[in-house]
py3Dmol code that shows the C-alpha trace and the ligand (Angstrom):
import py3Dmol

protein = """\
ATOM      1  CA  UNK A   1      20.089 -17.961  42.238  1.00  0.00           C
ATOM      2  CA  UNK A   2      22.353 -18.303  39.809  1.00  0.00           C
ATOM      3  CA  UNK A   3      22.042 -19.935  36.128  1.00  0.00           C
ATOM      4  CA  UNK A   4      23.193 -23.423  36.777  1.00  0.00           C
ATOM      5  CA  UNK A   5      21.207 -23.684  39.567  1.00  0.00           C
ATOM      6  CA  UNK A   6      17.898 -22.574  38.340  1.00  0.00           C
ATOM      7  CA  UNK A   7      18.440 -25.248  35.638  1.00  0.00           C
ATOM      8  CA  UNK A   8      19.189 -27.997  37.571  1.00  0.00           C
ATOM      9  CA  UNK A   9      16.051 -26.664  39.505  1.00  0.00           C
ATOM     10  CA  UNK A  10      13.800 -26.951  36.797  1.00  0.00           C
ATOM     11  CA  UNK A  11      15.450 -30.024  35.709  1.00  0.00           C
ATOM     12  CA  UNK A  12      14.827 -31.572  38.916  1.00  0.00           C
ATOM     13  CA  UNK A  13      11.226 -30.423  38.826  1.00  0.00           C
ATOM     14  CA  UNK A  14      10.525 -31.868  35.772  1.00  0.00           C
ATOM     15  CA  UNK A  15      11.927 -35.368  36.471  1.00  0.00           C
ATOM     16  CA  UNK A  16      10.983 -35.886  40.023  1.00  0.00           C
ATOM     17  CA  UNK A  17       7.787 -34.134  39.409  1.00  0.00           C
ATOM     18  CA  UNK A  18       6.510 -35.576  35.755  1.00  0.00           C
ATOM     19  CA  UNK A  19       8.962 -37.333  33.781  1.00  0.00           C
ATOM     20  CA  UNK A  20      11.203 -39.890  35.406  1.00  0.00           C
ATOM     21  CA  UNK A  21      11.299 -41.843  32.418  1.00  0.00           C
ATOM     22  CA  UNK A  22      12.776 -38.973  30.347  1.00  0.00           C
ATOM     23  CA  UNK A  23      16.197 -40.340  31.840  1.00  0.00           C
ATOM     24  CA  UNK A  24      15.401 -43.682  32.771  1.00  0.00           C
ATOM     25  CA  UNK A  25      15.075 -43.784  36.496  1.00  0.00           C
ATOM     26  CA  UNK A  26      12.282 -45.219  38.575  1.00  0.00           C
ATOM     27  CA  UNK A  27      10.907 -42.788  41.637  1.00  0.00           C
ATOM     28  CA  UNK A  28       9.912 -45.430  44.323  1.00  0.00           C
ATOM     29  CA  UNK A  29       6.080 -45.157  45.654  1.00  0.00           C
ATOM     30  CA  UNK A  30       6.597 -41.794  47.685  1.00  0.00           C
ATOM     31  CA  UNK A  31       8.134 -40.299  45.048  1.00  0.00           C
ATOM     32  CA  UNK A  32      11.878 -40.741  45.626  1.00  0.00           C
ATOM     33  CA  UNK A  33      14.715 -40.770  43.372  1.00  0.00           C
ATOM     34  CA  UNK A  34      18.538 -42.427  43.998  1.00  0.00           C
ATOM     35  CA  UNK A  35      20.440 -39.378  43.941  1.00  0.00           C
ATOM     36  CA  UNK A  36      23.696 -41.675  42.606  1.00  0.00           C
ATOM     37  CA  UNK A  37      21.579 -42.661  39.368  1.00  0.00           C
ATOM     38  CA  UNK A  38      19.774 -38.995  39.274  1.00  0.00           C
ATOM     39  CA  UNK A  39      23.726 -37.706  38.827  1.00  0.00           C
ATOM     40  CA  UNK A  40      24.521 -40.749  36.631  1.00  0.00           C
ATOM     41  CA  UNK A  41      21.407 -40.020  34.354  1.00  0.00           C
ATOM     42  CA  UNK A  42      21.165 -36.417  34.255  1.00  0.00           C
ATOM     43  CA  UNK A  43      21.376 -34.686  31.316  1.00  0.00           C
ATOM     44  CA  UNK A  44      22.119 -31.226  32.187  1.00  0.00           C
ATOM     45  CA  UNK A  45      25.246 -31.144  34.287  1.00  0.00           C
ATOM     46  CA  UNK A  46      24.700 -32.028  37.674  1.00  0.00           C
ATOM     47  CA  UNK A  47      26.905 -32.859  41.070  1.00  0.00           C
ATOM     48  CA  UNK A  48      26.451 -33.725  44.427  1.00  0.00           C
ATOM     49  CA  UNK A  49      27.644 -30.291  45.125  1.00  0.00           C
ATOM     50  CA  UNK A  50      24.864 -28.298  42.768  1.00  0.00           C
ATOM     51  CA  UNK A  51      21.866 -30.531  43.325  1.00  0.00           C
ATOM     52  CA  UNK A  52      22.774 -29.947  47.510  1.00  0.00           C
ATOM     53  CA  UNK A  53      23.210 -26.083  46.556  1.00  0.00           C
ATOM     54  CA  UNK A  54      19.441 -26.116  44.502  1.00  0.00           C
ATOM     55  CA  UNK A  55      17.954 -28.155  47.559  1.00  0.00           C
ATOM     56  CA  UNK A  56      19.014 -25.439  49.924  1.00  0.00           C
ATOM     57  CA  UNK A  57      18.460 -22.309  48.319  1.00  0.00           C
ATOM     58  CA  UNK A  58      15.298 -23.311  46.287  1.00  0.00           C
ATOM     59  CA  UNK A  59      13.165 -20.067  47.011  1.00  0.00           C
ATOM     60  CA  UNK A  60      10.551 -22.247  47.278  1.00  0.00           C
ATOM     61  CA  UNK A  61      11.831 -25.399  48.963  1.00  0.00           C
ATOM     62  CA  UNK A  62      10.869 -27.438  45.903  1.00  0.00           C
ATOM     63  CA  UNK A  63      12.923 -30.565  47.421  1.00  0.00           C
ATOM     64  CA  UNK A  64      13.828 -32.792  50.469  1.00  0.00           C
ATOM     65  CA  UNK A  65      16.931 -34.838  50.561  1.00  0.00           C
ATOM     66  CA  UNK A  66      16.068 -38.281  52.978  1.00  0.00           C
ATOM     67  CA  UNK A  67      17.517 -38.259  56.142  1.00  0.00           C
ATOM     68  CA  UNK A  68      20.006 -40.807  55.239  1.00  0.00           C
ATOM     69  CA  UNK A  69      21.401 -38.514  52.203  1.00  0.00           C
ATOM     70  CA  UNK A  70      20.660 -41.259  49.514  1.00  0.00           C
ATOM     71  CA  UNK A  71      17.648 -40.156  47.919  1.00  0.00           C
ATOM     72  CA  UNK A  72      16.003 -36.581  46.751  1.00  0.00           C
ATOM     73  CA  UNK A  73      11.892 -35.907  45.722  1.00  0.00           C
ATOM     74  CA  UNK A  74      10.032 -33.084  45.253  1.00  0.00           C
ATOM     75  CA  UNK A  75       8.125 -31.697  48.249  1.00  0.00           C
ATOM     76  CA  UNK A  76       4.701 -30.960  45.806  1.00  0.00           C
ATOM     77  CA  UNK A  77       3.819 -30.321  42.139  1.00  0.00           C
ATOM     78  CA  UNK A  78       3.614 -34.064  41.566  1.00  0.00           C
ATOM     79  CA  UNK A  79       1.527 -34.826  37.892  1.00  0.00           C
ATOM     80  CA  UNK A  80       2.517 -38.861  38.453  1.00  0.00           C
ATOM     81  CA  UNK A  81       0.717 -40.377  41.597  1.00  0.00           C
ATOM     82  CA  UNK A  82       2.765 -40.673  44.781  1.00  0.00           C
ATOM     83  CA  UNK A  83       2.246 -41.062  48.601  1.00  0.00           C
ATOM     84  CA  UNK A  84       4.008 -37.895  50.358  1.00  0.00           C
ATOM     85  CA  UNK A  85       2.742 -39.482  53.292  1.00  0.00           C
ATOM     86  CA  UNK A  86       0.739 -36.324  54.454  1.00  0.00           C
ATOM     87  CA  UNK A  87      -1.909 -36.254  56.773  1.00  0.00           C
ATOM     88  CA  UNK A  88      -5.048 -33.953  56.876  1.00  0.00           C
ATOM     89  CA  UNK A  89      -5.012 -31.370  58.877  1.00  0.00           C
ATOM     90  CA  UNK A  90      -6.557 -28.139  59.910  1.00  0.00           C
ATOM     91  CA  UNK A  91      -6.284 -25.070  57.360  1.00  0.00           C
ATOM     92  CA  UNK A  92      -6.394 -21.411  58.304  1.00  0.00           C
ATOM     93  CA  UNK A  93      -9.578 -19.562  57.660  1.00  0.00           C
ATOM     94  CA  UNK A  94      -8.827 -18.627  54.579  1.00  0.00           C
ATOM     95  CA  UNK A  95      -6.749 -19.856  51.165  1.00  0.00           C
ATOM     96  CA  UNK A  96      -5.616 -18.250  48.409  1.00  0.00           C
ATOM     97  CA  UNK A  97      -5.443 -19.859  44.919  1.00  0.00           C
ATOM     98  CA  UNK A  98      -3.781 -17.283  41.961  1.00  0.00           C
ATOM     99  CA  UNK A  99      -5.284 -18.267  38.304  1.00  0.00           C
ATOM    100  CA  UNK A 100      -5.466 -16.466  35.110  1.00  0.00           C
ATOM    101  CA  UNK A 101      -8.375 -14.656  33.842  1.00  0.00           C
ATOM    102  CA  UNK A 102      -8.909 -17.068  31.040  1.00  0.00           C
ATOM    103  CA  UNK A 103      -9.438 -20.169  33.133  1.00  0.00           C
ATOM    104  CA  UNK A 104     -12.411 -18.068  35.226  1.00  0.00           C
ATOM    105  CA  UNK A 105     -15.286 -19.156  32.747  1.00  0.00           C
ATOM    106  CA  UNK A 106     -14.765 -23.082  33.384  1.00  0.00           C
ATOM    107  CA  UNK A 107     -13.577 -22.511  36.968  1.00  0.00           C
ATOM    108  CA  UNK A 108     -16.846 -21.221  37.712  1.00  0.00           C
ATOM    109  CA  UNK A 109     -18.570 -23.684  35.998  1.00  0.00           C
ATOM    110  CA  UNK A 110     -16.593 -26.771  37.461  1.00  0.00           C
ATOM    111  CA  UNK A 111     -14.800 -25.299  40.221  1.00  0.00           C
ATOM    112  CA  UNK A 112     -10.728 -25.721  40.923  1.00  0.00           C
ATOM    113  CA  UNK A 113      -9.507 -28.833  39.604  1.00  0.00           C
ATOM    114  CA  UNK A 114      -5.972 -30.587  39.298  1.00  0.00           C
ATOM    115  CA  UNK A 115      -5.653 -30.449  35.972  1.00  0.00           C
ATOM    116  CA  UNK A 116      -2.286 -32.399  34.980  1.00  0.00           C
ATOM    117  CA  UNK A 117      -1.222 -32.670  38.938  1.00  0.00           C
ATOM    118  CA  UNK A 118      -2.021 -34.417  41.538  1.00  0.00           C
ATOM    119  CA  UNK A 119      -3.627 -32.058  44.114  1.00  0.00           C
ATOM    120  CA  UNK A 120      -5.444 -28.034  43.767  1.00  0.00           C
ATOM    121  CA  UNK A 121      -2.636 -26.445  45.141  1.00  0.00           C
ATOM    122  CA  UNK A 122      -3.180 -23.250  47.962  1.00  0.00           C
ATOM    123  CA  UNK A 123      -1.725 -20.562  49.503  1.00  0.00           C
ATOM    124  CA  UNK A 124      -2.074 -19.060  52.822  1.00  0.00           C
ATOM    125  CA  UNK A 125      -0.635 -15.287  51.458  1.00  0.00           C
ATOM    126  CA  UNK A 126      -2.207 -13.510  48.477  1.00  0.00           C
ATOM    127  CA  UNK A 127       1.439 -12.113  47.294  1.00  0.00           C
ATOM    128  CA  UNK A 128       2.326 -16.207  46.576  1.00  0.00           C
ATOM    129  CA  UNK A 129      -1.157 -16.941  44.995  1.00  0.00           C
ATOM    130  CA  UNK A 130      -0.724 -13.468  42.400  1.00  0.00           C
ATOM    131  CA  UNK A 131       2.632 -14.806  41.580  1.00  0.00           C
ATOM    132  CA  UNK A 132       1.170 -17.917  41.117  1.00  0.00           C
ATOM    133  CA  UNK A 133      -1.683 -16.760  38.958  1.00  0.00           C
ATOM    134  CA  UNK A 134       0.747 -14.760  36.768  1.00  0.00           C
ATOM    135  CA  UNK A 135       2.522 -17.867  35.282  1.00  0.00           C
ATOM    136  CA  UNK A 136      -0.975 -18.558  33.282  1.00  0.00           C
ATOM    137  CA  UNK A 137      -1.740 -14.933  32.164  1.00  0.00           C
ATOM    138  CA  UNK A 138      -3.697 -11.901  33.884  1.00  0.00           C
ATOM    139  CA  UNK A 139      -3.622 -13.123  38.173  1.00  0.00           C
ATOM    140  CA  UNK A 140      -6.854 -12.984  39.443  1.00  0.00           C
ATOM    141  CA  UNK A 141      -7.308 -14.341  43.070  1.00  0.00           C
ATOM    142  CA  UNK A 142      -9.641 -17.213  44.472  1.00  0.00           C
ATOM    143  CA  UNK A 143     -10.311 -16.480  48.525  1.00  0.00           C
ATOM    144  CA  UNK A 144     -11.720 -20.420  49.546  1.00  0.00           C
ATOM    145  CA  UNK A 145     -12.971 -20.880  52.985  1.00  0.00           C
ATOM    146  CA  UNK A 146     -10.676 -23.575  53.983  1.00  0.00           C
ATOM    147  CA  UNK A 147     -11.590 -23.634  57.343  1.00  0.00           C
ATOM    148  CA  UNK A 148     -15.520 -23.702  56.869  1.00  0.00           C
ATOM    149  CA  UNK A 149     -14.865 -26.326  54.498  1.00  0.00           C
ATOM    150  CA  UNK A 150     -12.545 -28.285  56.904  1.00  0.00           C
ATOM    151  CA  UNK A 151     -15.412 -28.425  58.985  1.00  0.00           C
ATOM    152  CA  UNK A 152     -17.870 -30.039  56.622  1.00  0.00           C
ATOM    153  CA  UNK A 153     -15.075 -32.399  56.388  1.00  0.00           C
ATOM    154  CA  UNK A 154     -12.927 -31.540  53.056  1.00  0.00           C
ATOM    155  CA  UNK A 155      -9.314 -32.813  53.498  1.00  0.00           C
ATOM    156  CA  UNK A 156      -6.460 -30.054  53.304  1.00  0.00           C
ATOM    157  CA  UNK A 157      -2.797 -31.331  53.406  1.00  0.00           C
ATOM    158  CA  UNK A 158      -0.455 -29.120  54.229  1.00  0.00           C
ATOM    159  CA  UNK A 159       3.262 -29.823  51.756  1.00  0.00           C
ATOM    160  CA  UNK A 160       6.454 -29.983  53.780  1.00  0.00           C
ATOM    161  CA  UNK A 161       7.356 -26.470  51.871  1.00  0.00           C
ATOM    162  CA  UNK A 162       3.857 -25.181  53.682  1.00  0.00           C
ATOM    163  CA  UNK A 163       2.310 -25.204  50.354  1.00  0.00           C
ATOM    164  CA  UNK A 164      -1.264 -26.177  51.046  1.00  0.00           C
ATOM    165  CA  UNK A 165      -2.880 -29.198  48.563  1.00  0.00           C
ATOM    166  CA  UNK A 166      -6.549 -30.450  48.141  1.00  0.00           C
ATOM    167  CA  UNK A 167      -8.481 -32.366  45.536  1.00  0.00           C
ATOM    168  CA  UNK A 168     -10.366 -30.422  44.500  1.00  0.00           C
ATOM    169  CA  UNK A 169     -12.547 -26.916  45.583  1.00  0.00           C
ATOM    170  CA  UNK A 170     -16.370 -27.350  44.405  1.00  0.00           C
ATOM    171  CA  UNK A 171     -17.580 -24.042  42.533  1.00  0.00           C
ATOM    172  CA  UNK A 172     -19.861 -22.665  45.550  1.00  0.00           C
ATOM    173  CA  UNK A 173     -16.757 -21.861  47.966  1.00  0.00           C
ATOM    174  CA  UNK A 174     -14.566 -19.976  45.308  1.00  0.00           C
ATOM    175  CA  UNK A 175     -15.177 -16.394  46.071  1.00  0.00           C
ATOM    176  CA  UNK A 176     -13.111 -13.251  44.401  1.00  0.00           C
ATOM    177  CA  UNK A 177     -10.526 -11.390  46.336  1.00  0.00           C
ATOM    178  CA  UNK A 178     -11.076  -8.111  45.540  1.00  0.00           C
ATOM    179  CA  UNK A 179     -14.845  -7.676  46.946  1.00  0.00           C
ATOM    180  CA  UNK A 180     -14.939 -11.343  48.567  1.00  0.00           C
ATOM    181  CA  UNK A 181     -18.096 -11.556  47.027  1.00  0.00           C
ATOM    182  CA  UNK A 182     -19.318 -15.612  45.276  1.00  0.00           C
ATOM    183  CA  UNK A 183     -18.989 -15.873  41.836  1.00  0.00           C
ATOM    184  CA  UNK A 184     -21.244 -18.120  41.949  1.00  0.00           C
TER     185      UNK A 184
END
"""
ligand_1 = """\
40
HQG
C -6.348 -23.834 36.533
C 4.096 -23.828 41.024
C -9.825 -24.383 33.983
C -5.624 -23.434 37.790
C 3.174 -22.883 41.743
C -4.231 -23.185 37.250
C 2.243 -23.786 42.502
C -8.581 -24.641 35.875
C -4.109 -24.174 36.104
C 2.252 -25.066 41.713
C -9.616 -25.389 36.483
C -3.231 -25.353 36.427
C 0.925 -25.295 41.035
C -10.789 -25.613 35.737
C -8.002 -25.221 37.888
N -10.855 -25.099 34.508
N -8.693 -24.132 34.633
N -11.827 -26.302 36.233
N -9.231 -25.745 37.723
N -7.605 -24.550 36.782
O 0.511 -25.033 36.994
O -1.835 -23.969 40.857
O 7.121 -22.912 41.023
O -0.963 -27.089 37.243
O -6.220 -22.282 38.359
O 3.859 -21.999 42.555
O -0.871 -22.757 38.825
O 6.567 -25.096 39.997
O -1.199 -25.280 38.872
O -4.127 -21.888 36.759
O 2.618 -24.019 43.815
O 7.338 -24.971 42.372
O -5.435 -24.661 35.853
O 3.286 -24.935 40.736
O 5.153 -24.200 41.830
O -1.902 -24.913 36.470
O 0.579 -24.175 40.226
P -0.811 -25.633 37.341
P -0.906 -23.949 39.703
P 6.626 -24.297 41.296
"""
view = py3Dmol.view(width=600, height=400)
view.addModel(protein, "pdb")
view.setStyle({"model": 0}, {"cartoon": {"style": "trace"}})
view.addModel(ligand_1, "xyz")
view.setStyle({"model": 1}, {"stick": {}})
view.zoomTo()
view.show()
């Protein structure tokens, strides 16, 4: 990617994710922005062109355009509340969730939580979850039974970018990757 459009990327993630207000725009209820007053508002330099560029190459596929072209919202990540309109459905057997050492202490003690966002977010590959985990520090990897828990009725969603979201994962189903032992 190249440097404008990792900025406008992580501009976009910012405002359609956390901070609409920063530059004055409203997101509607499911989280989508007018891509005419987006452009209008922006405050790094953004057109039509670029902002269709970062939807289609995001590595991630951070964003969805609407269907008629009008409006643009991020697919997860979301710290305000919005209504992606996902349903639950069925995990694989097995997440992954990448964290930093540091946070193990307190994750064991009150188990995954979203912090500042709206959902736990999941992987279904340990290469995303390590990548993941090294944002915050040294990765370590959490291995949750997604599909046991599924059964006892937890919700998973599943993001339109496949990114897999929850509320939150109770201490006794995070186990460690590298002996899938409990750490509890
Ligand atoms: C940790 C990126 C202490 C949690 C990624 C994580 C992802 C706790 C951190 C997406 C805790 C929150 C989300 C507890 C959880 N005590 N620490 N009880 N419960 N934590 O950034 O999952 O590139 O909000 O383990 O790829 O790291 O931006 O969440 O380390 O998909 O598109 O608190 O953001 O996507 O950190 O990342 P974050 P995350 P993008």
């Amino acid at each position: 990617m190249t440097k404008p459009v990792i900025e406008v990327s992580k501009f976009l993630s910012y405002i359609l994710r956390h901070e609409p207000d920063a530059i004055g725009i409203e997101l509607d209820p499911e989280g989508w922005a007018n891509i005419e007053e987006l452009i209008a508002n922006s405050d790094v330099p953004l057109t039509r062109g670029l902002l269709n560029e970062v939807v289609a190459n995001s590595d991630k596929r951070r964003f969805s355009i609407s269907a008629d072209g009008l409006f643009i919202r991020a697919n997860q990540g979301h710290s305000i509340v919005v209504d992606l309109g996902l349903e639950p459905r069925q995990p694989p057997e097995l997440l992954f969730h990448g964290t930093a050492t540091r946070f193990l202490d307190q994750i064991i003690t009150q188990g995954l939580l979203p912090q500042s966002r709206q959902y736990v977010h999941l992987s279904d590959d340990k290469a995303t979850a390590t990548k993941v985990g090294q944002r915050h520090g040294t990765p370590i990897i959490l291995t949750i039974p997604a599909l046991q828990m599924h059964g006892l009725g937890h919700q998973f969603f599943q993001a339109r970018n496949g990114v897999w979201l929850t509320t939150e994962i109770e201490p006794q189903y995070l186990q460690m990757s590298s002996d899938d032992s409990a750490i509890t």
